[in-house]
N, C-alpha and C positions, 0 to 999 in steps of 0.2 A: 504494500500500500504506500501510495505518494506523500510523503508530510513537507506541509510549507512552510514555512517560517513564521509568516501570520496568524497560522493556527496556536502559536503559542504567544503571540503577542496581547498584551494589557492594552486596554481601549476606554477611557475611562467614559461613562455617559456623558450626553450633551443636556446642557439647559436649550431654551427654544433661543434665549440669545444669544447663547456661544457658539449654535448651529447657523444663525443668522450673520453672527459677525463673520463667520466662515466663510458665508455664502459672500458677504461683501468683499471679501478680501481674495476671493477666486474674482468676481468679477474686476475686482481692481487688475489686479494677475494680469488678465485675458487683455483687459484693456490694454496696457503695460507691454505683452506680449507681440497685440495684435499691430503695436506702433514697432515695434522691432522690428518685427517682419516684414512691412513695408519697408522700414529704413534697409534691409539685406537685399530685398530684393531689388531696390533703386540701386544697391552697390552692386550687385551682380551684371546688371544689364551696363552697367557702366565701366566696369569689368569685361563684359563683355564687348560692347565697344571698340572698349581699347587694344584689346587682342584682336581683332576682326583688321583693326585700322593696321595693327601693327604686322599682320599676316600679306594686309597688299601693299605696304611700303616695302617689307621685304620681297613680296615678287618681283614688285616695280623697278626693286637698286640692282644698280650699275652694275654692284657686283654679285649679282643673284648668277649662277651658272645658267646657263641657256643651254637646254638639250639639243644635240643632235647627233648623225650618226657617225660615231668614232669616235665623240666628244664626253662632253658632260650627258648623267644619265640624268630621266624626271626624279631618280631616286637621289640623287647628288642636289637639284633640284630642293627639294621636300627637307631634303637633310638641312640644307642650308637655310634655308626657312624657318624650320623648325630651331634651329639653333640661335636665329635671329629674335622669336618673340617668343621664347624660353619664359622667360621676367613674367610677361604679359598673360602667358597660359599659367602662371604656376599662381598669379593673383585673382585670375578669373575664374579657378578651381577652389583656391581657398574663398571666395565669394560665394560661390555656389556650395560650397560645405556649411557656410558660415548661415547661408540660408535655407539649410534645410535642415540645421539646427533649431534654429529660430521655429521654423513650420515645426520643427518635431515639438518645441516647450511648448507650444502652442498648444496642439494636439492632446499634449499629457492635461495641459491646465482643463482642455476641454471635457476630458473624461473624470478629472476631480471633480469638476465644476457636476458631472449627473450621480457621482457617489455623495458628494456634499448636500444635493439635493433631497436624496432620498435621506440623507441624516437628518436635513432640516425633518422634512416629514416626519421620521421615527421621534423625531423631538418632540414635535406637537403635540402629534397623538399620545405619547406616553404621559405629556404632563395634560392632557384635555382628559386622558383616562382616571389619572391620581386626583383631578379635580384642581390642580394649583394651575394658578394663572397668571 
């Protein structure tokens, strides 16, 4: 049989306002989150961008080898290229990591945000059961 770790974890009850401050402070979270993600994803495409720019300046220079036969190959080519916006790709990848980071907290705050939910509820109803309000 599977044992988790949570199955041995302490979880002390909620009052209806310590499930609610919860609830406010995932939305805060999300809020908080959801301006992250924005700000990664403007840095990604700006990152992207600039590799893209940085991929036909290197086609375009003088000293980009020019295939032909007997010559330089596409692959001599692509190499040189690629050595050229190196910088460029290696910050348009850490953008694109950086952003889907971001989308990943995000994600997590979202599925707090329907367990914290259903706390609130279990809060309610236990103290609307006990009768304290």
């Amino acid at each position: 049989m599977t044992s988790y770790e949570w199955e041995s974890a302490a979880f002390d009850g909620w009052t209806p306002a310590q499930a609610d401050s919860a609830m406010r402070w995932v939305l805060r979270a999300m809020y908080e989150a959801q301006k992250e993600l924005r700000k990664r994803r403007d840095a990604e495409i700006d990152a992207k961008h600039t590799f893209e720019s940085a991929k036909r300046s290197a086609f375009f220079s003088p000293d980009c080898p020019k295939p032909e036969r007997g010559g330089y190959t596409v692959a001599d080519r692509e190499a040189f290229i690629e050595r050229e916006c190196a910088e460029a790709r290696r910050v348009f990848e850490l953008a694109t990591a950086a952003r889907e980071a971001a989308q990943d907290a995000l994600r997590v705050l979202d599925k707090q945000s329907v367990v914290l939910a259903s706390l609130n509820k279990n809060a309610q109803q236990a103290f609307n059961l006990a009768g304290a309000h």
